[in-house]
PAMIDO-825827 format. One record per residue (C-alpha): y, z, x; residue in one letter. Coordinates in steps of 0.1 Angstrom, whole numbers, plus 5000, padded with zeros to 4 digits. Layout:
<sites>
YZXa
...
</sites>
This chain:
<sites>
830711588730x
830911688765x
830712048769x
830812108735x
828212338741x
829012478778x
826212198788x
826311958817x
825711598826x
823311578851x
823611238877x
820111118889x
821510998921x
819010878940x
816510978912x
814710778887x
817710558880x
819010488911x
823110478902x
822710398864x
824310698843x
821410878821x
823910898795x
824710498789x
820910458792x
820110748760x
823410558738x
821910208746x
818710358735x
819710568705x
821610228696x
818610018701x
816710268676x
819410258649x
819309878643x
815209888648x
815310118616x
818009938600x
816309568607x
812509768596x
814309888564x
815909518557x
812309348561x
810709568534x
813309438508x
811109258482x
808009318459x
806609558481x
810109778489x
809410138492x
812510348477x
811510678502x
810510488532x
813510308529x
815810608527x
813810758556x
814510478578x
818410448567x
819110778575x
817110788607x
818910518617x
822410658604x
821110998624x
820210748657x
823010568653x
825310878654x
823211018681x
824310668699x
828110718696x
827211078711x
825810958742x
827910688747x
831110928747x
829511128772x
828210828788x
831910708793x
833111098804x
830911058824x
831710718842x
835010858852x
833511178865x
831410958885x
833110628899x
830310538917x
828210488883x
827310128872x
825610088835x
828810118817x
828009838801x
825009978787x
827310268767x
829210028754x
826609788739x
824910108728x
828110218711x
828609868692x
825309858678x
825210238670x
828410188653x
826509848632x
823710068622x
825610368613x
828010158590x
825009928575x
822310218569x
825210408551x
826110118529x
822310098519x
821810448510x
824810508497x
826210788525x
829510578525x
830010638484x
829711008495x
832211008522x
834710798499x
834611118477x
837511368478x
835411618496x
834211378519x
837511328533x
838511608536x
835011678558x
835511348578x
839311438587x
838211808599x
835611658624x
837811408636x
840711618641x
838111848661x
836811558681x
840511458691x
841011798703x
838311818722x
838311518737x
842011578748x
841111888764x
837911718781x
840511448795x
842711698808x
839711858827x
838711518843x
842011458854x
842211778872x
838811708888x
839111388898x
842211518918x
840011768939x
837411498942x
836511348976x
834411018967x
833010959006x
831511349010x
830711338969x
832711678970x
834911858946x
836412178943x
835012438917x
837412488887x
836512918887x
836013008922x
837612728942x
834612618967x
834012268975x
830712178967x
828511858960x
829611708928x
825311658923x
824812048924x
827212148901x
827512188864x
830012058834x
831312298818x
833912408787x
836312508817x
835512228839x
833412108864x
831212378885x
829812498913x
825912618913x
826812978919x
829512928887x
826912748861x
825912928834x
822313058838x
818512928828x
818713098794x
822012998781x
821012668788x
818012718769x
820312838740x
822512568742x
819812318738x
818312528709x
821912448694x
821812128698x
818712078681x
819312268653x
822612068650x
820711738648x
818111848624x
820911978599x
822511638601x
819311438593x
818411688570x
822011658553x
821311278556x
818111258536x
819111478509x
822711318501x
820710968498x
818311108474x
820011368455x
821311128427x
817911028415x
816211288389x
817211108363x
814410948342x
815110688314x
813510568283x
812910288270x
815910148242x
817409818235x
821309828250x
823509648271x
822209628306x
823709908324x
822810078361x
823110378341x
820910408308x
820910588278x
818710888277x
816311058251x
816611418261x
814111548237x
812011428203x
811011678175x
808811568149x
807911778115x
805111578093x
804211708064x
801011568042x
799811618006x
797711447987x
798811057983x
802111178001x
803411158039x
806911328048x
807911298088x
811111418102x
812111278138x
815311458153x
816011308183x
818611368211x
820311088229x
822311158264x
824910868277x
825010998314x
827810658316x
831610658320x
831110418290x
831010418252x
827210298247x
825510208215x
822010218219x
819110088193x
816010318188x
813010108174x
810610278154x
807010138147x
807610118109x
805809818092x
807309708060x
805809848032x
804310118048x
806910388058x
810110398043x
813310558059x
815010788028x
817310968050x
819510968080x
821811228101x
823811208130x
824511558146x
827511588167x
827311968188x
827212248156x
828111958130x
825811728111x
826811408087x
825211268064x
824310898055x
825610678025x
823410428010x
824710028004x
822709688007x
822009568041x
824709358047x
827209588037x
825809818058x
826309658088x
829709588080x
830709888076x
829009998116x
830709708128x
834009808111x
833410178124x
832710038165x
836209828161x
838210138152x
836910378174x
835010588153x
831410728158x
828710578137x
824610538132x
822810278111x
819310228103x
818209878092x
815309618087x
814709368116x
812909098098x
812108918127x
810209208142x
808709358108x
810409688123x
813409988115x
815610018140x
818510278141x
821810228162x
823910508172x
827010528190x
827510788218x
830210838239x
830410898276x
828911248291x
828011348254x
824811358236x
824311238200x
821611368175x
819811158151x
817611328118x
815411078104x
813511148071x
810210878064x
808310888036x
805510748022x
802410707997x
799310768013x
795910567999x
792510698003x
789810508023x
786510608026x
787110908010x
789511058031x
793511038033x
794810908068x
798010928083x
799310728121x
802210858137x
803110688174x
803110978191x
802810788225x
806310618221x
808210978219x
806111088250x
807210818269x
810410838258x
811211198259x
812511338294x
813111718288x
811411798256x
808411728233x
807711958200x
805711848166x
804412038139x
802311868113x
801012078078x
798911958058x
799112098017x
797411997989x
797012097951x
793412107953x
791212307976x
791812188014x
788412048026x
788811878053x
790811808078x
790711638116x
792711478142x
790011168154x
792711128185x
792711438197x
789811668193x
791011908212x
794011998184x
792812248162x
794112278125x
795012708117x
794212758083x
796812928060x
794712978025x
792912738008x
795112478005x
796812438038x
796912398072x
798712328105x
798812198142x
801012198169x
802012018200x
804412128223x
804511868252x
804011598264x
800911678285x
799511798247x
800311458232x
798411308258x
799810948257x
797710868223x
799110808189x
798411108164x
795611028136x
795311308110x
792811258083x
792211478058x
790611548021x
790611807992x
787911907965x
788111777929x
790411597913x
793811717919x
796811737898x
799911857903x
803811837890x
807411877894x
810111927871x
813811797876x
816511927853x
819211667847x
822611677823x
823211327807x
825711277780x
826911657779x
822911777768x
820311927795x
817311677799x
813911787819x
812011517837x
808511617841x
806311447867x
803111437869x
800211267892x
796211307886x
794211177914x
790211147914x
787511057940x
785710717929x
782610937946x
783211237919x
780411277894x
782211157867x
781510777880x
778210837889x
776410597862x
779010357872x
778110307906x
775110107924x
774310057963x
774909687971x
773309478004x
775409408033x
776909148046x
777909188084x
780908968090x
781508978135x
784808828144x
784408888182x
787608838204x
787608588232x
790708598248x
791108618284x
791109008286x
787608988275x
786808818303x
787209128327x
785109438333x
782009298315x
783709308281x
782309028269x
778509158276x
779809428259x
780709268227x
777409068226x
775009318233x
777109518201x
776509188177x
773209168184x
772309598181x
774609558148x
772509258136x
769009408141x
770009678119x
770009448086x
767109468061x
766309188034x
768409078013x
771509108039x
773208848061x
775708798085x
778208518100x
779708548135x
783208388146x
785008378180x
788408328184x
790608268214x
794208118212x
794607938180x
790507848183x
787907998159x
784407918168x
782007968144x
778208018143x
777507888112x
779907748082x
778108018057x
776708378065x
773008358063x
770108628066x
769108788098x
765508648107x
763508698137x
764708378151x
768508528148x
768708718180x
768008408196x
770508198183x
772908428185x
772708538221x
772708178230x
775708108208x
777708398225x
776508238263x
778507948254x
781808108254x
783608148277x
786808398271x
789908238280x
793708218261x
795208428242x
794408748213x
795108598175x
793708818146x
795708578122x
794108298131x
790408438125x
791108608094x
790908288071x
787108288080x
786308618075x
788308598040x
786308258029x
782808488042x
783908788024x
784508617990x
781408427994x
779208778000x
780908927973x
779908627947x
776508687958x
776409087953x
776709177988x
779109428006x
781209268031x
781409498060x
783909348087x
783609398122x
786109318144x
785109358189x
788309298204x
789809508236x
792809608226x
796209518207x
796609138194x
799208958215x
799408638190x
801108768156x
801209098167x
804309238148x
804708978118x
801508828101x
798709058110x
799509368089x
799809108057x
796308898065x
794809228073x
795809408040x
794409058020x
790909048038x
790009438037x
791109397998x
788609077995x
785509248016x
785709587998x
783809527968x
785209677933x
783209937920x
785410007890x
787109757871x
790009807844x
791210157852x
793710287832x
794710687833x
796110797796x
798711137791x
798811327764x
801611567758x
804811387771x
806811147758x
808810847774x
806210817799x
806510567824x
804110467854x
805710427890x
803010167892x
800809947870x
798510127854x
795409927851x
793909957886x
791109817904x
789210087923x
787409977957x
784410157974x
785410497994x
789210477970x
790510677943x
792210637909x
795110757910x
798310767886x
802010867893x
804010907864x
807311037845x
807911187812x
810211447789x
808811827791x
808412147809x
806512257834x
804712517809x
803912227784x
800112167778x
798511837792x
795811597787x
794211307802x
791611107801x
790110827823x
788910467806x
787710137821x
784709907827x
781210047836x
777809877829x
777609957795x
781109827791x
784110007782x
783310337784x
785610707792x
784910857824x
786611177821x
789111427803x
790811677814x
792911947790x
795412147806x
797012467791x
799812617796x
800812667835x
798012557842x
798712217861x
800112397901x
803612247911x
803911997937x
807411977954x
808811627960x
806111407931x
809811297922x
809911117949x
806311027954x
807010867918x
810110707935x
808410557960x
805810467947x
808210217922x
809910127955x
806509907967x
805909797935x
808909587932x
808609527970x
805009357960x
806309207931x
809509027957x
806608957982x
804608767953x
807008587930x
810708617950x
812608687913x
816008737923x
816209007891x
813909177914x
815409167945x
818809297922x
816909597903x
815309697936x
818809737956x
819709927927x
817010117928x
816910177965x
820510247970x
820610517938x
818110677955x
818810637994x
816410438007x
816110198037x
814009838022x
814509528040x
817409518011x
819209828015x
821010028045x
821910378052x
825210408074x
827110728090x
830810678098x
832410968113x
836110988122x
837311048160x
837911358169x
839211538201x
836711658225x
835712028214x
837112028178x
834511998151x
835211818121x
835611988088x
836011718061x
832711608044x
830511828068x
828112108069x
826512368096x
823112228108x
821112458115x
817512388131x
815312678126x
816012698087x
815312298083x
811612258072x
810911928045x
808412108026x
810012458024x
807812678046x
807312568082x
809912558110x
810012378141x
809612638164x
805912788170x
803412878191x
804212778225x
806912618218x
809312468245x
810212698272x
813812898272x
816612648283x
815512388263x
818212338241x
816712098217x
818611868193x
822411888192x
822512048227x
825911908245x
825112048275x
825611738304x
824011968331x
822011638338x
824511388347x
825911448385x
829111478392x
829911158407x
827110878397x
826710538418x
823910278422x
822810198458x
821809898474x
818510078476x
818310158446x
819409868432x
816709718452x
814010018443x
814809838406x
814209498415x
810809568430x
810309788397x
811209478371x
809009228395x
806009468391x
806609518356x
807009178350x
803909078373x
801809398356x
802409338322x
799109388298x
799408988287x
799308898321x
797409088335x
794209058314x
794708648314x
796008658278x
799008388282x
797808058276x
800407898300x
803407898322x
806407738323x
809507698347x
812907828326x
815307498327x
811907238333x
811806948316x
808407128300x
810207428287x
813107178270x
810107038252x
808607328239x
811807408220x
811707818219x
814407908196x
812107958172x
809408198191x
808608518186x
809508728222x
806208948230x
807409028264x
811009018278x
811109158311x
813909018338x
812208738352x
809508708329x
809508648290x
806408538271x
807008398235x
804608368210x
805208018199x
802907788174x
800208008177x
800108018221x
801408258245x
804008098265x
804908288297x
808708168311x
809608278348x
813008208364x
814208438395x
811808608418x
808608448398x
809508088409x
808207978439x
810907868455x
813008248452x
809108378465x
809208138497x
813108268503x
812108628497x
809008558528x
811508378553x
813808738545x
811208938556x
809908728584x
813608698597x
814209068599x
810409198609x
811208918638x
814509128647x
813009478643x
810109318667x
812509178688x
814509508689x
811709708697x
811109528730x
814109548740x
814409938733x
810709948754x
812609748787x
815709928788x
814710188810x
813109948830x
816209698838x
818610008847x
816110088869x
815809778885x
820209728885x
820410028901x
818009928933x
819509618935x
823009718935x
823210088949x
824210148987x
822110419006x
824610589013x
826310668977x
822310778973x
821910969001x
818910819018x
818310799051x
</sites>
């Protein structure tokens, strides 16, 4: 504003402008510069959009474009203070297009949401009730001058003292115009310029944070409605507890809904059927926790569905057949966070001689925004001998005794994006038991279980045993991906280091597969010769890696191999050179072909295994008990029968050897003698729980089916059969419910009865953890930006463009969503392997179909180019014109200006 700060308007009369008003110049300018940054920011919309460039330019150009509207009110001020001005054209065009970039740039980065707020009116009426008053008073002031004024002698009379002076000496000032003996001196113009510059770097500075204050949030990944504003997974602790034969994992997770809206979000968890097996669920709602009911699948999800239509919270967990997954859905309202306690459980088999447990540790570290905590034990019967974590050496197991141990991790820098592997071992045959107490018909009854498990490598078996030739079986991936970064050398220089190491009377066999091809060396293995390198090396030249990653499709051939080397008293030993994860039957098939070919290339070492108790009556087997023991496995028996835990015991271990039937071992065991072993009830459980699953999986009986949702529901667990559901009834914000609940409280919860999740260096003070209401993360007025609606675009084109199929040349082919091609192919049936916004790839017949629509077609790309060549030719075309302003006043001003309004001779 003129004067605002006691600051003049100086005229260049016969200066560098020549007559043209320094002021209409700067607003014409400062206008100029506010569409060049606005046009700039426009021509980076696309792939390659920048989120912080792009609010740096908007609000440079909202901070030009008010700097414009400055200059081109003092630019009109001063047009009236000096009549002899020309260029007050240039103000106005500089006020027009200031006015277009101010009002565009603040659309973009959202500055216009901020001023629609309550408190932003209130700011905007303040400063334009102070601009009215100034400029009213300013007016005033200029009337009064331009009444002393004396255009011919470019004289006017000084508003303190009174002089006539030359209207070019003088100064502006809060009072008026003044003489040079009146004007403030050298320093307090200094001053006032200081302020001035202060004043502009608050308002860009107030700018640039108001555009990016609403982005900390960070979102994970979970199936839900699309929504500018996604659910959140605040924090993710995990509690896994191992025994022998035995894997318990606890996953409490917190869910946030920053949204105005109710959400119900679906949480996938990497759980392959018959593996894990989901026997509890809990939904925590601030200080109260709920507990799950058990009822077959359908019913299940009619009773969610039922829940959602009356307004009630609710959590599910089910079987996606489709996927070969769990998934849980949980409702949570708007601004309030939801707390899910998930119990899996499983048997654990020993391979190689050591017990192995997988958890996906890298899902909840990319999922988890605030926190990350997991403590895993690990507690057997027998002796501890060994245990390690293969994933991450640097996590070191604290002993406690001889039969335990534990680990913990307490970030997600610790986790370190890898999946946890924990393998582990004890000493001896171990035995162990646990006894239930149970009232039926009026009369106490004691269930007494029991499980015995032996190493096939204990010296009980060692007359039983003999070392068998190999029989290296390569199946050696060809897919696309193997095409980059010299895998393929890679692979070929492995087959032929692996093949050099066979001795007589051992062969191999070698198969590529890419796509749905599997190319094989030979129909048969055959021994390794001196000729063999040879043919091999030339065999794996001719390849070339190209399609898509199918294990399904080359496991037939290593099965036929595999039996074959088995029939001829070999050992099978597979090995499998691939890259990475199989994107053809990745989810579905593989787990089930897998499971069949390690069974047919592990040769049997014992035959006919059957485990006999002594001492109990009723007894009955989770499992059959003839057994088939493979090289590097165990026998191993779970079962239940009448007794105490104080009542003596004996076993002993029968089957096949060389000599024929023959005993293996006994074992007596006196009175307390045999340790207790919390949870073998539900080890025993389980344990019946795949048993009928394998007996569905081989023969379909619908008794079956019946006897194992009976089964699974009496004892609350999640099969592809059976559901647990929570219903819980509305309440009013702040009141916790009563009926059918119970205080949950954290620190006392611990599956196996002795650890608790908290720890060394556990998560820092402020972290809530599970159940925490606190919405301190949601701001208090959300919106989504242009920008940042265009920040997401670029995000999904790169994710859809980036994705690992793509990327390493894995999709077979391409088609146009809507092309006569894709109506052809007939997707409904497809399995999706990638869904990302304009990019899905379907695993269909045994190919990787990619499908593009949107910004992947071509003719949405040749659009998005003529965008940015439209605008970049504006900005261009802007900046030139910012460059010549200066020069054209200049040249109006000598065309137009008499000498003697300039004062030249």
């Amino acid at each position: 504003m003129p004067g605002m700060f006691g600051s003049g308007v100086r005229l260049e009369l016969g200066g560098r402008f020549r007559g043209v008003g320094i002021d209409s110049v700067r607003a014409l300018q400062a206008g100029l510069a506010s569409l060049l940054f606005l046009f700039t920011t426009l021509a980076t919309f696309g792939p390659w959009f920048s989120l912080p460039l792009a609010i740096a330019l908007t609000g440079a150009s909202v901070a030009s474009g008010f700097a414009g509207v400055y200059w081109s009110h003092r630019a009109t001020h001063s047009a009236r203070r000096h009549p002899w001005e020309l260029g007050r054209v240039y103000g106005r065009v500089g006020w027009f297009a200031s006015l277009i970039g101010i009002i565009v740039s603040a659309s973009l980065n959202g500055l216009v949401f901020i001023a629609l707020h309550p408190l932003g009116w209130i700011v905007a009426i303040v400063l334009i009730l102070a601009f009215l008053a100034i400029h009213a008073g300013t007016g005033t002031k200029e009337e009064l001058f331009l009444a002393r004024l004396n255009p011919v002698q470019r004289t006017a009379a000084c508003v303190v003292c009174g002089r006539r002076a030359l209207v070019a000496g003088g100064h502006w000032r809060r009072v008026g115009w003044t003489c040079v003996a009146c004007a403030p001196r050298r320093h307090h113009q200094v001053v006032h310029k200081i302020l001035r510059a202060s004043v502009i770097l608050c308002f860009v500075g107030f700018t640039v944070l108001a555009t990016t204050g609403q982005r900390s949030l960070a979102f994970c990944e979970i199936l839900e409605l699309a929504s500018d504003v996604p659910t959140e997974v605040r924090g993710t602790q995990v509690e896994i507890g191992l025994t022998e034969g035995f894997a318990r994992i606890v996953i409490i997770k917190e869910f946030f809904n920053p949204s105005d809206r109710l959400k119900e979000g679906q949480v996938f968890f990497p759980l392959e059927k018959g593996h894990e097996l989901i026997t509890d669920l809990s939904l925590k709602i601030g200080n109260v926790v709920y507990h799950s009911s058990a009822s077959d699948r359908q019913e299940g999800l009619d009773d969610f569905l039922g829940a959602l239509a009356n307004g009630k919270d609710a959590a599910l967990v089910q079987y996606d057949p489709a996927r070969d997954v769990y998934w849980i859905a949980v409702t949570i309202p708007p601004k309030e966070s939801r707390t899910t306690v998930t119990t899996l459980e499983m048997p654990l088999t020993k391979r190689d001689g050591l017990y192995e447990y997988d958890y996906r540790l890298s899902v909840d570290a990319r999922q988890s925004t605030q926190y990350l905590r997991l403590h895993a034990t690990v507690q057997t019967s027998a002796p501890l001998e060994t245990v390690q974590v293969p994933s991450h050496p640097g996590l070191a197991f604290s002993r406690r005794g001889m039969n335990a141990a534990e680990a913990w991790i307490n970030s997600t820098e610790e986790a370190g994006g890898r999946d946890l592997t924990i393998q582990f071992r004890s000493s001896g045959p171990s035995i162990g038991q646990q006894v239930v107490t149970r009232t039926v018909d009026d009369a106490t009854v004691q269930e007494r279980y029991v499980r015995f498990s032996v190493d096939v490598r204990d010296p009980a078996f060692a007359g039983s045993l003999r070392p068998l030739p190999r029989s290296f079986l390569f199946l050696v991936d060809a897919s696309g991906s193997m095409g980059i970064s010299n895998r393929w050398s890679l692979a070929s220089d492995a087959v032929l280091r692996l093949g050099q190491s066979l001795g007589p009377r051992e062969s191999y066999a070698i198969a590529a597969f890419q796509g749905k091809k599997v190319i094989t060396q030979s129909d048969v293995p055959h021994q390794w010769t001196r000729d063999s390198e040879g043919d091999v090396a030339r065999f794996l030249e001719s390849i070339h890696p190209a399609g898509s990653t199918s294990l399904t499709v080359a496991v037939p051939t290593a099965e036929r191999w595999a039996r074959d080397a088995a029939a001829g008293g070999q050992q099978p030993i597979l090995f499998l050179l691939t890259d990475g994860h199989p994107t053809i039957d990745s989810d579905g098939g593989v787990e089930s072909a897998v499971r069949q070919v390690v069974g047919a290339i592990r040769v049997p070492v014992l035959e006919s295994v059957k485990t006999a108790f002594t001492g109990g009556e009723g007894i009955v087997f989770a499992s059959p008990n003839t057994q088939v023991v493979i090289q590097g496995g165990e026998v191993v028996a779970v079962a239940k029968m009448s007794g105490g835990a104080t009542d003596p015991l004996s076993l002993d271990v029968s089957g096949s050897g060389p000599a024929g039937d023959e005993r293996f071992l006994t074992r007596d065991y006196a009175s307390g003698e045999i340790p207790l072993q919390p949870l073998l009830r539900k080890q025993w459980v389980l344990f019946r729980v795949h048993a009928l699953l394998v007996e569905i999986e081989a023969t379909g009986d619908p008794a079956t089916v019946a006897e194992l949702k009976a089964f699974a529901t009496a004892n609350r667990i999640v099969t592809p059969y059976t559901s647990l559901v929570v219903t819980i009834p509305r309440t009013n914000p702040g009141t916790p419910a009563t009926e059918g609940s119970t205080a949950f409280d954290l620190a006392g919860f611990d599956p196996f009865g002795g650890g608790l999740l908290t720890g060394p260096g556990s998560a820092p003070q402020g972290l809530q953890g599970p159940g925490s209401t606190s919405t301190a993360a949601a701001p208090p007025f959300a919106f989504t930006t242009p920008l940042d609606q265009q920040a997401r675009d670029a995000r999904a084109y790169w994710d859809d463009v980036g994705n690992d199929l793509s990327v390493e040349h894995e999709v077979d082919r391409y088609v146009r969503v809507d092309s006569p091609e894709y109506q052809a192919l007939g997707l409904n049936e497809g399995v999706p392997r990638f869904q990302g916004r304009d990019l899905t790839i379907v695993e269909n017949d045994g190919e990787l179909i990619g499908i593009y629509r949107g910004r992947l077609d071509p003719s949405s790309a040749l659009l998005s180019v003529l965008w940015n060549v439209f605008w970049g030719t504006l900005a261009a075309a802007t900046l030139c014109a910012f460059v010549e302003v200066r020069k054209r006043a200049r040249d109006a001003g000598r065309r137009k200006i008499p000498r003697y309004l300039v004062g030249e001779p």
